[in-house]
N, C-alpha and C positions, 0 to 999 in steps of 0.2 A: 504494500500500500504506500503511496507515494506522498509525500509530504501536500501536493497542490490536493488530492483527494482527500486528506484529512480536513484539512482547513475547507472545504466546499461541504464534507459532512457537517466538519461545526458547525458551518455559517448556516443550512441546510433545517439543522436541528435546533438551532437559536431561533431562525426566524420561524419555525412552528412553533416554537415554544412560545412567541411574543404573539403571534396572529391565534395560538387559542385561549390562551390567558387573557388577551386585549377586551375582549366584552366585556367581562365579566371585571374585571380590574376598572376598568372605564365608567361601568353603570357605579361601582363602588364609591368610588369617588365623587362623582356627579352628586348620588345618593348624602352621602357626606358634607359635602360642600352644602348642600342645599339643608340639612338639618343643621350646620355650625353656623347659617344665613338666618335659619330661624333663631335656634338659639340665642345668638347675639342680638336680635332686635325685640324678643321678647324676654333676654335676661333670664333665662332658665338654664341651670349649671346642670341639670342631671348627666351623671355618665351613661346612664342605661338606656337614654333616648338615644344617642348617637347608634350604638350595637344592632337594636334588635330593627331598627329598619334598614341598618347595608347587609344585615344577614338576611332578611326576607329579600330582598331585589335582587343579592348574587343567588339566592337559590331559583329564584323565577328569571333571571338573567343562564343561568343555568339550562333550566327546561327551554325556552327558546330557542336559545345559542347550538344548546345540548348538540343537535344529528348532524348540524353544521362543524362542532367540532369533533366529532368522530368522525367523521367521513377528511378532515383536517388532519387528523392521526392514524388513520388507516390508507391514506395517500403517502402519506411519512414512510410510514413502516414495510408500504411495500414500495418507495424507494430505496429503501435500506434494505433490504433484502434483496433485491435486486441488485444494488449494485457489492452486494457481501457476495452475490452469488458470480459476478464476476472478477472476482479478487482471488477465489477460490479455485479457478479453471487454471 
């Protein structure tokens, strides 16, 4: 295996890594931002307001996103297998 086909795996496998995690990371924050917007203009300190609504949106960010990123990781993987299987010959 040659040093330019390592680096095109990692790059390969980083940028999956970042386009399935991206929703889900993205709705969290958005999620976030907009409950530290309330927060701060209604002056309410609870910690357990912030939690229990970025956990409800990543799980339903989740179910949406979900077949989109399987089908995101089973593209990956039968890249990776594919080109393991020509490294092998």
């Amino acid at each position: 295996m040659t040093e330019t086909a390592v680096i095109a795996l990692g790059r390969d496998a980083l940028l999956t890594v970042l386009l399935v995690a991206g929703p889900m990371i993205g709705i969290g924050l958005l999620v976030g931002l907009i409950i530290s917007i309330f927060q701060a203009t209604t002056q309410i300190q609870e910690q357990t307001l912030t939690f229990a609504p970025k956990i409800l949106a990543i799980l339903v960010s989740g179910v949406i996103f979900g077949p989109w990123m399987l089908r995101t990781m089973v593209d990956f993987s039968e890249r990776l297998i594919s080109r393991a299987h020509e490294f092998i010959r």
